[in-house]
N, C-alpha and C positions, 0 to 999 in steps of 0.2 A: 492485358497480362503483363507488359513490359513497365506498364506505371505502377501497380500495387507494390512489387519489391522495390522499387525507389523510393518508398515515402518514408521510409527510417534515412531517410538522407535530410527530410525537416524539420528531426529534432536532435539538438546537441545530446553527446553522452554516448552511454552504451544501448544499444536495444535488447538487447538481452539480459543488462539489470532491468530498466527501468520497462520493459515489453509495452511500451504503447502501441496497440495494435495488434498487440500481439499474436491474438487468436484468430487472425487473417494473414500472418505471416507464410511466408517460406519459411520463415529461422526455425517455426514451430520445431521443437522436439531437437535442437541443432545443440544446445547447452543442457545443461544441469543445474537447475536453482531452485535450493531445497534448503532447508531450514525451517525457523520460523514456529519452533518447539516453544520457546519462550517469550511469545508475543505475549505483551499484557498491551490490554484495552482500556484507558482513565476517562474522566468525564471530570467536571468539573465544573459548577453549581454556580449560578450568578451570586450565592455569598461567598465564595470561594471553595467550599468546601467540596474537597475532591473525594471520590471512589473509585473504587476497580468494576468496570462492566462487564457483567453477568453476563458475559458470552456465551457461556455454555447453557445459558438459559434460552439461548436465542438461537444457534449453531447446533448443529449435528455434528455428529462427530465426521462422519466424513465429508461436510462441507468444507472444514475447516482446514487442512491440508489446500484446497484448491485456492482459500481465501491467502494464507500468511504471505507468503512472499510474491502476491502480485499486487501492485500498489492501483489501478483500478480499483480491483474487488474490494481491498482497504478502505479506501476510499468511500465505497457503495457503502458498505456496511458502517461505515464509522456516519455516512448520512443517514442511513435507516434505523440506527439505535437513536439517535440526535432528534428523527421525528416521531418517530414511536413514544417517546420519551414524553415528546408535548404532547402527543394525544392522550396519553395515561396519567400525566401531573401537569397541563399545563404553565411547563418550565424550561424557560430556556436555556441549554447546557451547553459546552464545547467537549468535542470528543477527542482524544490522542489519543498518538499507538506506537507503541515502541518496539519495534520488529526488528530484528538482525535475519540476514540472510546468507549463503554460501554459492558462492557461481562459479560453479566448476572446479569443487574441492580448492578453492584459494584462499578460504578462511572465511570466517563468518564478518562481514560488515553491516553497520545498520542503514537499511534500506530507507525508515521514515524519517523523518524530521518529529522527536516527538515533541518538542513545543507547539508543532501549527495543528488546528484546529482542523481537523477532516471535516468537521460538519458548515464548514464556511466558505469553501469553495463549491464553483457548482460543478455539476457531474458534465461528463465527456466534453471539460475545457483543459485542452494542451498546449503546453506541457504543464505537468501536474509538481509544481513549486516544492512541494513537502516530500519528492521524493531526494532522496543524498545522492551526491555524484561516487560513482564507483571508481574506486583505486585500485587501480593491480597489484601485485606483488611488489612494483619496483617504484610506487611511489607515482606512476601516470596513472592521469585520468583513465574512464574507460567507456 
């Protein structure tokens, strides 16, 4: 019990933007990180040619609140359209996602990196590169 709360001491940043872990935490339920209303999903086509991902094709609606602003779940999802993808058009795409997020009413920042490729990293490897470092109000990190 006395190691599980120390291991947000092995990743730089905030744990409360970036929650690796999170769903074993103590911190659980400690902040407010909500947002995530206007996440668009892109893909983008080995000719180049990009679209928007039919998430809603894919997503319930009330998944979707669980999914925007935790960069895991982003993640998961942004690799489960990427294969789903090849198994229906054997094609291989890159997935982005352009997510802003709000932690603890201090404004919205964007959580993802949308240039990197969700579907190119592999799953439960930390720390997860594509998530942005969080700024507070006064300009430090967080």
């Amino acid at each position: 019990q006395l190691l599980l709360p120390a291991r947000s001491l092995l990743y730089s940043g905030n744990p409360n933007w970036h929650q690796y872990h999170y769903e074993f935490s103590h911190r659980f339920r400690v902040n407010d990180l909500h947002g995530g209303s206007n996440t668009k999903w892109y893909m983008m086509r080995p000719t180049g040619e990009g679209a928007i991902v039919p998430a809603d094709d894919v997503l319930t609606s009330a998944q979707v609140p669980g999914i925007t602003c935790n960069p895991s779940h982003i993640h998961r999802f942004g690799r489960y359209f990427a294969e789903r993808w090849w198994q229906e058009n054997r094609e291989r795409i890159t997935v982005h996602a352009y997510v802003t997020c709000n932690l603890n009413h201090r404004g919205d920042r964007e959580l993802i990196d949308p240039e990197f490729d969700l579907a190119s990293w592999p799953l439960y490897k930390y720390p997860l590169p594509f998530v942005r470092k969080h700024h507070d109000g006064n300009g430090r990190l967080g």
